[in-house]
N, CA, C and O atoms as CSV, one atom per row, in Angstrom:
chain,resi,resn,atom,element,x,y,z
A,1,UNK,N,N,-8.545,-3.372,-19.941
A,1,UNK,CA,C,-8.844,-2.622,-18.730
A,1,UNK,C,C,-9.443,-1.274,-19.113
A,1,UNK,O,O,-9.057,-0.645,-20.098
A,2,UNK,N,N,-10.391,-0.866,-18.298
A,2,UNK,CA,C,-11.058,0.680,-18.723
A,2,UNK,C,C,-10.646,1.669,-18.015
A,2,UNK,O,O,-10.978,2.815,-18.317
A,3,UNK,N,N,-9.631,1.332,-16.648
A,3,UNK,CA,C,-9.481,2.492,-16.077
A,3,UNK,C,C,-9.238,4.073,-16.930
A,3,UNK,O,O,-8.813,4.105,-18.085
A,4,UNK,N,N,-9.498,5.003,-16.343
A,4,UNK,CA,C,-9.262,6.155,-16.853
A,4,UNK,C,C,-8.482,7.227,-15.522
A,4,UNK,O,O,-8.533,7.424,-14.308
A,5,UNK,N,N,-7.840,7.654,-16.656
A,5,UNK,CA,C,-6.857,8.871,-15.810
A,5,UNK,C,C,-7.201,10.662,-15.943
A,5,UNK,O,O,-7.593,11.021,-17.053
A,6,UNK,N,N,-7.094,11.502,-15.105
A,6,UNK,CA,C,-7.796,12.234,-15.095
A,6,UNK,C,C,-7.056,13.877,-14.981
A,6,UNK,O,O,-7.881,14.385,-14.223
A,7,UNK,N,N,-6.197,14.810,-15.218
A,7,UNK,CA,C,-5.181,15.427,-14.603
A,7,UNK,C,C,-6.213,17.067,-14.332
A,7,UNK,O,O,-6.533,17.778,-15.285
A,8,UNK,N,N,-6.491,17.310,-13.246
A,8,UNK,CA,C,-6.765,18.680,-13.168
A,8,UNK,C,C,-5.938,19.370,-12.471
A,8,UNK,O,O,-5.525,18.991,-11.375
A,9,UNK,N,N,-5.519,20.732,-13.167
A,9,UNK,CA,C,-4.983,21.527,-12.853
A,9,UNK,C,C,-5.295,23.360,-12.775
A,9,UNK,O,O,-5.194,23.874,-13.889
A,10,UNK,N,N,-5.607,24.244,-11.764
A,10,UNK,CA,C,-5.714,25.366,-11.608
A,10,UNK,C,C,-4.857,26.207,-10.903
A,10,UNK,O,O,-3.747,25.843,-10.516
A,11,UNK,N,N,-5.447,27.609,-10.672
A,11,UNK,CA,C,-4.401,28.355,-10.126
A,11,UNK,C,C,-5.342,28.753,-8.769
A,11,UNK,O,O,-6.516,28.385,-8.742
A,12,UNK,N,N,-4.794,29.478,-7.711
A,12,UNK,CA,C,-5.203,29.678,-6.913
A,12,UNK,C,C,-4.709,31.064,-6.170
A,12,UNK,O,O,-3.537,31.327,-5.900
A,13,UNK,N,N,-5.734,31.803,-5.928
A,13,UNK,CA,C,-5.466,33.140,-5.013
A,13,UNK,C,C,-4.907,33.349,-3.976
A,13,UNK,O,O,-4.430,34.445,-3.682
A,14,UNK,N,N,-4.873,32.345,-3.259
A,14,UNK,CA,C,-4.818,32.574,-1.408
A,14,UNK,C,C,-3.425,32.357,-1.362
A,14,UNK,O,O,-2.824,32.210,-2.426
A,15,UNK,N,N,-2.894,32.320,-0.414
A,15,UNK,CA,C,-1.317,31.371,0.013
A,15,UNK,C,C,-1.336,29.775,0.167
A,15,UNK,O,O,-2.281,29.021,0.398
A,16,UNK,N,N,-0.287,29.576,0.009
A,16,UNK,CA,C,-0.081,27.894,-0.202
A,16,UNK,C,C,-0.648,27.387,1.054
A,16,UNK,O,O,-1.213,26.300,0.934
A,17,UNK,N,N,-0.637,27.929,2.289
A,17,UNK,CA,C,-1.127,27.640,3.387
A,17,UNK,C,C,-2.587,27.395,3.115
A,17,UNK,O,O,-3.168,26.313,3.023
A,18,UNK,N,N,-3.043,28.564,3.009
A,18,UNK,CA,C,-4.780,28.665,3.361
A,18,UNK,C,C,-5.226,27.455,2.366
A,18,UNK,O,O,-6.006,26.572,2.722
A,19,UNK,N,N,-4.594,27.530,0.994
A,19,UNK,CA,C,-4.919,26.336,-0.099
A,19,UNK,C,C,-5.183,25.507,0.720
A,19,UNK,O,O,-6.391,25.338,0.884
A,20,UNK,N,N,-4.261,24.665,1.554
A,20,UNK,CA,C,-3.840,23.322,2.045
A,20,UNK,C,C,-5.102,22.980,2.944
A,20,UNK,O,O,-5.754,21.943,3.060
A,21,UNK,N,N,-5.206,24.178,3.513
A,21,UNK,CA,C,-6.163,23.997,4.851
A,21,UNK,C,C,-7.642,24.257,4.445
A,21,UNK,O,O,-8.635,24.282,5.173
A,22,UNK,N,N,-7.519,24.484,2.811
A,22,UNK,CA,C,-9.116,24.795,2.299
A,22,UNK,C,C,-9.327,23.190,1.785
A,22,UNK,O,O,-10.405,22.611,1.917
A,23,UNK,N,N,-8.207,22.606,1.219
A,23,UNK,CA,C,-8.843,21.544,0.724
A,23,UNK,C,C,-8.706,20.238,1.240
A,23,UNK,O,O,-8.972,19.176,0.677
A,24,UNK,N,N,-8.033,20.535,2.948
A,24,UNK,CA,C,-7.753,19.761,3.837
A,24,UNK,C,C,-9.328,19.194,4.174
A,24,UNK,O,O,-9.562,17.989,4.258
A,25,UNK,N,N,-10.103,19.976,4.308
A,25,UNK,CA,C,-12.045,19.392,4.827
A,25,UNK,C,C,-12.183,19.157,4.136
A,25,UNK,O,O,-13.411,19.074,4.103
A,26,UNK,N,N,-11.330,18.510,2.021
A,26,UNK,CA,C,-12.638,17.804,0.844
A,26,UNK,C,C,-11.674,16.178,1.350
A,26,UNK,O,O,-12.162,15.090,1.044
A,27,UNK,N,N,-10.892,16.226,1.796
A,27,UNK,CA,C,-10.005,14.872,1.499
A,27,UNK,C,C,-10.575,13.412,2.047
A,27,UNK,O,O,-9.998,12.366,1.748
A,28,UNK,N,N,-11.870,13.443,2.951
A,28,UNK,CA,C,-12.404,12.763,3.365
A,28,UNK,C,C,-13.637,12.292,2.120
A,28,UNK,O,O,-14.230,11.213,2.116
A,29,UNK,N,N,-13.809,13.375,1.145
A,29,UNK,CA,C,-15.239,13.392,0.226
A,29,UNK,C,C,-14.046,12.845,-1.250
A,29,UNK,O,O,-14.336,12.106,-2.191
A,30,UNK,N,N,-13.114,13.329,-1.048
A,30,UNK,CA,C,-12.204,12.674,-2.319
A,30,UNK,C,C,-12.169,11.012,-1.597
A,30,UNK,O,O,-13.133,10.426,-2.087
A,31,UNK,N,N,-11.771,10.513,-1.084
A,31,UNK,CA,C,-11.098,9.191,-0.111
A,31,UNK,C,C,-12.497,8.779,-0.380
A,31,UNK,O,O,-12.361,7.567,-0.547
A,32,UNK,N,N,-13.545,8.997,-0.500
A,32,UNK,CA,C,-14.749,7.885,-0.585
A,32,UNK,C,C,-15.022,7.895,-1.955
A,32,UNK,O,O,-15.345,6.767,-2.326
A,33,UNK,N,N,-15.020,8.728,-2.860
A,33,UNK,CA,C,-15.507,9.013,-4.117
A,33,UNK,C,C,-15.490,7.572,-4.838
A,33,UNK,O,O,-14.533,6.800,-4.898
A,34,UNK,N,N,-16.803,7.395,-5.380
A,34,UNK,CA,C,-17.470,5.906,-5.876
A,34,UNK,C,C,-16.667,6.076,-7.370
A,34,UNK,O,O,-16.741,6.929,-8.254
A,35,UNK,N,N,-15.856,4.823,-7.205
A,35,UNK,CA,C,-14.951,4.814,-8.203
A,35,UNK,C,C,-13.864,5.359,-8.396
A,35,UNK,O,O,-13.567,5.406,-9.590
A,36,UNK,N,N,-13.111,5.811,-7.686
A,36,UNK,CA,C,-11.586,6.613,-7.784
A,36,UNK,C,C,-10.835,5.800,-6.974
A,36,UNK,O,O,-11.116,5.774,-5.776
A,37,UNK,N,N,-9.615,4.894,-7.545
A,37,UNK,CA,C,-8.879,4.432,-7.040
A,37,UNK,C,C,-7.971,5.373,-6.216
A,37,UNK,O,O,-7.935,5.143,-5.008
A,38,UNK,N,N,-7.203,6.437,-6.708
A,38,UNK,CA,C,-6.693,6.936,-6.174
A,38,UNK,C,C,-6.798,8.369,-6.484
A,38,UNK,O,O,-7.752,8.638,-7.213
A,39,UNK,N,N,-6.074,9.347,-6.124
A,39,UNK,CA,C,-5.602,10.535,-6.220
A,39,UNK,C,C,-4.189,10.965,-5.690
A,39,UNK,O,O,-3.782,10.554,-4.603
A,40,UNK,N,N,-3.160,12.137,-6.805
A,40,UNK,CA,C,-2.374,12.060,-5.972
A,40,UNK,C,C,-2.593,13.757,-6.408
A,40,UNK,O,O,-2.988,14.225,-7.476
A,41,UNK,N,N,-2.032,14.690,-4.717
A,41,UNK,CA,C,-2.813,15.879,-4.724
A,41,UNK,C,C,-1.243,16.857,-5.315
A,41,UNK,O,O,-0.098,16.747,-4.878
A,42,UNK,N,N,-1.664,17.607,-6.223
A,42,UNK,CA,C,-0.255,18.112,-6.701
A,42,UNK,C,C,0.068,19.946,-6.512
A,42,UNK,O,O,-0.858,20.684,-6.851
A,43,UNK,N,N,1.101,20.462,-6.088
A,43,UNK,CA,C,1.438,21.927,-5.911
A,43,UNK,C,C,2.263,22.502,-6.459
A,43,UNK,O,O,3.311,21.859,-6.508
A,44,UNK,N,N,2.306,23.627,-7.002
A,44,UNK,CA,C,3.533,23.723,-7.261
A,44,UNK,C,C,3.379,25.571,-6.871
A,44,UNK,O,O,2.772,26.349,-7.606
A,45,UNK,N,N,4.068,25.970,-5.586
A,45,UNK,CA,C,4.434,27.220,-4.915
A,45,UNK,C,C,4.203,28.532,-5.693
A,45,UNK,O,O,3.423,29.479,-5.797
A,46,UNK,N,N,5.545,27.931,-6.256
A,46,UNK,CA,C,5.836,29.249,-7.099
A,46,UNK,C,C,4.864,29.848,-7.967
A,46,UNK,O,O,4.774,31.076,-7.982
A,47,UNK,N,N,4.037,29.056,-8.778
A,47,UNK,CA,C,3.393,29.126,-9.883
A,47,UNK,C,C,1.900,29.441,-9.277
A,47,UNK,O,O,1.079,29.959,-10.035
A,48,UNK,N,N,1.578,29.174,-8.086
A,48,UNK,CA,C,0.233,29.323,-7.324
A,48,UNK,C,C,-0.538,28.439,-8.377
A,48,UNK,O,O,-1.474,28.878,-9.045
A,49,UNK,N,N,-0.237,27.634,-8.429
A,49,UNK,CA,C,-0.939,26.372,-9.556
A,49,UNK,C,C,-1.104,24.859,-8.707
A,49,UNK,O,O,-0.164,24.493,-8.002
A,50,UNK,N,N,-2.130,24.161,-8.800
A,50,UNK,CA,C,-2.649,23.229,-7.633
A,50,UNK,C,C,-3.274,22.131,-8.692
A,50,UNK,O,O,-3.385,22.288,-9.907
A,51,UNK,N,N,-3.720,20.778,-7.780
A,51,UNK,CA,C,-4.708,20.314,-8.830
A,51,UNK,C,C,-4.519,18.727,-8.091
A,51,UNK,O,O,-4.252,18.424,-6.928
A,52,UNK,N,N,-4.737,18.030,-9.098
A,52,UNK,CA,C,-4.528,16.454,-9.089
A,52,UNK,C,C,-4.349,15.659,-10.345
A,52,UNK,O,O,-4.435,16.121,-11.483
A,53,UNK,N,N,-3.981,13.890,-9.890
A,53,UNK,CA,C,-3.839,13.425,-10.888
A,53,UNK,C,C,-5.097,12.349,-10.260
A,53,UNK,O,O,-5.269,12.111,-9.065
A,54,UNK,N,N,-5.613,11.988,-10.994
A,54,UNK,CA,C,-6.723,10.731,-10.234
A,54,UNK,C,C,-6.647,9.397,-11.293
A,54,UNK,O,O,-6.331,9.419,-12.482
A,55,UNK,N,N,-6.949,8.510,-10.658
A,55,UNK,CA,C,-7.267,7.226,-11.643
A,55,UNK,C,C,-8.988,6.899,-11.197
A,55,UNK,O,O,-9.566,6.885,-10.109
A,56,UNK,N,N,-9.309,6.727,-12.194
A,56,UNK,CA,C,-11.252,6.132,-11.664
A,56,UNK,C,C,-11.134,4.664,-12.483
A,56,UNK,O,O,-10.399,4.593,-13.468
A,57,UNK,N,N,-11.895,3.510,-12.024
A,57,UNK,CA,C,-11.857,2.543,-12.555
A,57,UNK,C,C,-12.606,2.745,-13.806
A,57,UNK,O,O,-12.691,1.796,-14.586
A,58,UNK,N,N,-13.086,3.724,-14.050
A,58,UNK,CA,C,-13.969,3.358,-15.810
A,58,UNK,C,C,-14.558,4.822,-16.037
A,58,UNK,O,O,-14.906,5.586,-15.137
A,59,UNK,N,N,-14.592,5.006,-17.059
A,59,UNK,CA,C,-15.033,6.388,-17.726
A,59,UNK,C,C,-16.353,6.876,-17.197
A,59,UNK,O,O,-16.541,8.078,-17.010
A,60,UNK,N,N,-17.291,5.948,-16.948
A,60,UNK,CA,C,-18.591,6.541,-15.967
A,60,UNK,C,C,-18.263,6.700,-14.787
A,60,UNK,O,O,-18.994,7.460,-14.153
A,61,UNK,N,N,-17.274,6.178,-14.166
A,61,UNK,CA,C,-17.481,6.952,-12.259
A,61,UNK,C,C,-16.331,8.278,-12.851
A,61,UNK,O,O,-16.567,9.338,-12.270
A,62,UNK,N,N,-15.155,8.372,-13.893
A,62,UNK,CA,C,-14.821,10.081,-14.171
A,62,UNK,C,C,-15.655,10.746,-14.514
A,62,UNK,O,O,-15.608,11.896,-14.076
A,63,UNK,N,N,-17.049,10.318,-15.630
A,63,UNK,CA,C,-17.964,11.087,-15.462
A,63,UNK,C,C,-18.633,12.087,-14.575
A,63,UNK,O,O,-18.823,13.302,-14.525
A,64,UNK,N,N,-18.940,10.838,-13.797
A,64,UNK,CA,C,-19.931,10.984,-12.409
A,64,UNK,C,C,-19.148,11.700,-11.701
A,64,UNK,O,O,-19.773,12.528,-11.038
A,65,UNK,N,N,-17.568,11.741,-11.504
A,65,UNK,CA,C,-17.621,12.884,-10.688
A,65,UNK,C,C,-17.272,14.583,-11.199
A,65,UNK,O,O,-17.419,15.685,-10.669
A,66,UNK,N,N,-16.783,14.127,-12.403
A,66,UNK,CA,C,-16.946,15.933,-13.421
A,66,UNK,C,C,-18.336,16.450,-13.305
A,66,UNK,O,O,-18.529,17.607,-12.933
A,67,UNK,N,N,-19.173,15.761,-13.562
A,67,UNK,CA,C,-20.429,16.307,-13.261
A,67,UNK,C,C,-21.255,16.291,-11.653
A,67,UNK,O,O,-22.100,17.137,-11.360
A,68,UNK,N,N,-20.880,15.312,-10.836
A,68,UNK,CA,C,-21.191,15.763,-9.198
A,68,UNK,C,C,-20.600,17.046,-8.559
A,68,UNK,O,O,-19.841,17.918,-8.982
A,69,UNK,N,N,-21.220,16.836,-7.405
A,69,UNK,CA,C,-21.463,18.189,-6.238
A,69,UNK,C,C,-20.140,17.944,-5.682
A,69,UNK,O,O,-20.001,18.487,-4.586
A,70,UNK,N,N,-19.154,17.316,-6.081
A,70,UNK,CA,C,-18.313,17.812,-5.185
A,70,UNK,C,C,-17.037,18.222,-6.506
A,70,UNK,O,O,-16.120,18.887,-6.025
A,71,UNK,N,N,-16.934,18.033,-7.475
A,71,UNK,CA,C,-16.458,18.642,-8.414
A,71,UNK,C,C,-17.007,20.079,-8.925
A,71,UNK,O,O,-16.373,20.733,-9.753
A,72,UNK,N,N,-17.979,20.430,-8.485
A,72,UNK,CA,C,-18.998,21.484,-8.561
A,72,UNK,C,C,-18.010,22.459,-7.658
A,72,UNK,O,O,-17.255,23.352,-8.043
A,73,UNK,N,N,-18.303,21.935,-6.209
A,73,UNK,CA,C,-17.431,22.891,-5.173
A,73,UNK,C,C,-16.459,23.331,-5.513
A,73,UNK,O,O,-16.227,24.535,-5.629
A,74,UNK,N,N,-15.579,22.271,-5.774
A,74,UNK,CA,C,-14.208,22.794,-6.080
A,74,UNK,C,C,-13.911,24.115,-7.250
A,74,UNK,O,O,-13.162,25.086,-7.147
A,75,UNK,N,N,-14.824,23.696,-8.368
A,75,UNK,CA,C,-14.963,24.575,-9.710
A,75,UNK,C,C,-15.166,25.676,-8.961
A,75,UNK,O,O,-14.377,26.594,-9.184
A,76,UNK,N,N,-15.847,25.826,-8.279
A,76,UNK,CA,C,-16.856,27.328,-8.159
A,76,UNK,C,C,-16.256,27.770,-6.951
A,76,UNK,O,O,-16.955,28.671,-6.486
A,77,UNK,N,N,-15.278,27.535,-6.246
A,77,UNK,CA,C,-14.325,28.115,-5.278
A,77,UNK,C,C,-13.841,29.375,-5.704
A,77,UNK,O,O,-13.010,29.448,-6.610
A,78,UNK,N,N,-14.509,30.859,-4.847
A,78,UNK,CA,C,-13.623,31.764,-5.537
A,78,UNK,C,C,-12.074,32.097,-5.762
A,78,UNK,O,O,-11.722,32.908,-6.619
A,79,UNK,N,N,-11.282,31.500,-5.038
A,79,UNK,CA,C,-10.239,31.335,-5.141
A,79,UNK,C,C,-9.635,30.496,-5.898
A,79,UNK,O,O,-8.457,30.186,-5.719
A,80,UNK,N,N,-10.266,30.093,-6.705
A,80,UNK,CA,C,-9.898,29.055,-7.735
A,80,UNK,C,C,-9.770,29.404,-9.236
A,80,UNK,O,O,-10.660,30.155,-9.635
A,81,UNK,N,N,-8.980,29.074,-10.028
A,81,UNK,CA,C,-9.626,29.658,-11.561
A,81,UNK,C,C,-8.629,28.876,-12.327
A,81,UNK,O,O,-8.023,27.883,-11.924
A,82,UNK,N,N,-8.513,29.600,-13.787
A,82,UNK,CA,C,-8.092,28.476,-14.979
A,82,UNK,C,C,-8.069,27.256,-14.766
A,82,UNK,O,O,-7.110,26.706,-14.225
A,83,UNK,N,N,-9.090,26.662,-15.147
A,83,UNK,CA,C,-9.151,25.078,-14.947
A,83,UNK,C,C,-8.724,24.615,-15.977
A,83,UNK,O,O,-9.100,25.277,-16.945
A,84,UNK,N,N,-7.935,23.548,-16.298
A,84,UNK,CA,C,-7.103,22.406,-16.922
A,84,UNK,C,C,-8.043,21.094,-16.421
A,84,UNK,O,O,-8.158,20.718,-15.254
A,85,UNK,N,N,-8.558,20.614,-17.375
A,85,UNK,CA,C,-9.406,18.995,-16.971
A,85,UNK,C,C,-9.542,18.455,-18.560
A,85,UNK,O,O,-10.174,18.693,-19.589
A,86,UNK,N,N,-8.363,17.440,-17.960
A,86,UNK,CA,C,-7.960,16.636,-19.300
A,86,UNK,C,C,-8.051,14.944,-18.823
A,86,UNK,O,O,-7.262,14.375,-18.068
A,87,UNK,N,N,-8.902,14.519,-19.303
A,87,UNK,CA,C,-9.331,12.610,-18.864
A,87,UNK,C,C,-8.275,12.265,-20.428
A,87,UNK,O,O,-8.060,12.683,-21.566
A,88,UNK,N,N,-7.875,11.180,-19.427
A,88,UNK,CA,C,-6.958,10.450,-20.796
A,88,UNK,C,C,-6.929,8.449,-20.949
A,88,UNK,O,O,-7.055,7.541,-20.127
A,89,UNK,N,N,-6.788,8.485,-21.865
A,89,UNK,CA,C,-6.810,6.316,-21.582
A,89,UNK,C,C,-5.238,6.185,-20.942
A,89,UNK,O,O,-4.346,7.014,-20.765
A,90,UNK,N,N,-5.320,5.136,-20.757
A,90,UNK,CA,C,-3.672,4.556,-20.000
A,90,UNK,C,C,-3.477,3.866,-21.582
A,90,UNK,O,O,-4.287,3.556,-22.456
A,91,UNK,N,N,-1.886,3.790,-21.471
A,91,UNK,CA,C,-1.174,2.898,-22.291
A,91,UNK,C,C,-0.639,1.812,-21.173
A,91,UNK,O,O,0.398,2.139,-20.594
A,92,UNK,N,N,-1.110,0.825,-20.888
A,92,UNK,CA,C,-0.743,-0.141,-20.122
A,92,UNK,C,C,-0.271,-1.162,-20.364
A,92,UNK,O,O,-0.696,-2.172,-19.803
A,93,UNK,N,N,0.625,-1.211,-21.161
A,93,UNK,CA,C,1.730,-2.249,-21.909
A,93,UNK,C,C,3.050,-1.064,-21.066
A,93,UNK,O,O,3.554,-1.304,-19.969
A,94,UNK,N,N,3.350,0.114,-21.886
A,94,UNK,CA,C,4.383,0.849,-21.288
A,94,UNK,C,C,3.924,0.900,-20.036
A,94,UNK,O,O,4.623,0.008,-19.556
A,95,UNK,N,N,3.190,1.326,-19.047
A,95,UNK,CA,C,2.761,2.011,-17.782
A,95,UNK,C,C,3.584,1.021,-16.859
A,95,UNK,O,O,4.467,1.267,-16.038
A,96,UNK,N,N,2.792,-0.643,-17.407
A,96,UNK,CA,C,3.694,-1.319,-16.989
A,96,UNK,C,C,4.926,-1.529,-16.541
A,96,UNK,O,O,5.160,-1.787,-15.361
A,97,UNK,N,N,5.847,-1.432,-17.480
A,97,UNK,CA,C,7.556,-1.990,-17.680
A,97,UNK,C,C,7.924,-1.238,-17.221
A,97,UNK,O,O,9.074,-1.449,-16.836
A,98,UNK,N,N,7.053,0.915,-16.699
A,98,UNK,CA,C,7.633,1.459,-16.038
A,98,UNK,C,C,7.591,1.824,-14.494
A,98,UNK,O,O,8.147,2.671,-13.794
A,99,UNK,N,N,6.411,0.500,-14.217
A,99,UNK,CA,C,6.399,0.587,-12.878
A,99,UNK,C,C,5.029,1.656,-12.783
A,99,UNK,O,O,4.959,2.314,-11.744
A,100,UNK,N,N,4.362,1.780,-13.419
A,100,UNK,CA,C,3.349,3.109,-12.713
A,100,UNK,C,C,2.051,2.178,-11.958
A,100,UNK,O,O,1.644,1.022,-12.076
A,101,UNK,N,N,1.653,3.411,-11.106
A,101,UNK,CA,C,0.697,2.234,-9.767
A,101,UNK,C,C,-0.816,2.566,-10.292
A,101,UNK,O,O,-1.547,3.554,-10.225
A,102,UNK,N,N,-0.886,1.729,-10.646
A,102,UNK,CA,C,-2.393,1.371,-11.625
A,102,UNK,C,C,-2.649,0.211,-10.594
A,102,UNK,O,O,-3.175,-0.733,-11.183
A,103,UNK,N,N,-2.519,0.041,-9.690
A,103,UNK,CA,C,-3.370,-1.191,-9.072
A,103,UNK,C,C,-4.031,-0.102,-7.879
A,103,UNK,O,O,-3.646,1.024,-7.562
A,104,UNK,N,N,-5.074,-0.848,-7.415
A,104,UNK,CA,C,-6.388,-0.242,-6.650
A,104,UNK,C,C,-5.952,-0.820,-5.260
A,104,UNK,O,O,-6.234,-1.988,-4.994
A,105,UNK,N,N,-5.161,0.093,-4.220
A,105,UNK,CA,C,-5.196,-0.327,-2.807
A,105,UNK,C,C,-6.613,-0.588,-2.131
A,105,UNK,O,O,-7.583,0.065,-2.516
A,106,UNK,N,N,-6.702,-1.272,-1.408
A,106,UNK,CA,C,-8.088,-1.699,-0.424
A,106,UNK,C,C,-7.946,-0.238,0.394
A,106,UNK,O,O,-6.995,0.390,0.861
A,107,UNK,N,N,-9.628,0.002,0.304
A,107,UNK,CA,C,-9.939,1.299,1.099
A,107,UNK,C,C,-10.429,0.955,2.510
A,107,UNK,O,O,-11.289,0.075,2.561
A,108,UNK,N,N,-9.997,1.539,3.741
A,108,UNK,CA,C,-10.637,0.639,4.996
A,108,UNK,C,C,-11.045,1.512,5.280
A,108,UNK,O,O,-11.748,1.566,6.289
């Protein structure tokens, strides 16, 4: 299998609120993204630190979107900074036996 996993993580200026409601208008442009099974969107308060974990079915659609316009946006958000963008392979023998969701829900 080629899927690839993807973890970005930054910090952010605003309040946890305004965050939510800034990246509440990309979640429709994440939800279509050609090749991303999923995303799961991650916070953590205290730390004003934000980000995701994504799965893409194969190392060219993680490409395609590190280098597209909508990974662009996000980068160049002034409220955004220290970026963390680390793509990694799955071990899918363990991922397995521990239950992790590597299968691709149908998008409607």
């Amino acid at each position: 299998m080629s899927e690839r996993l993807l973890q970005i993580n930054f910090n952010f200026s605003v309040s946890s609120g305004e965050y939510e409601q800034a990246v509440n208008s990309l979640v429709d442009q994440f939800a279509n993204l050609p090749g991303l099974m999923w995303k799961i969107w991650i916070m953590n308060e205290n730390k004003k630190e934000a980000g995701g974990i994504y799965l893409f079915e194969d190392e060219a659609s993680l490409n395609e979107f590190l280098t597209g316009s909508l990974a662009k946006t996000v980068t160049s958000h002034p409220a955004l900074s220290n970026f963390s963008v680390k793509p990694f392979t799955i071990m899918h023998d363990l991922t397995e036996i521990t239950q992790g969701p590597l299968e691709n829900k149908l998008k409607v």
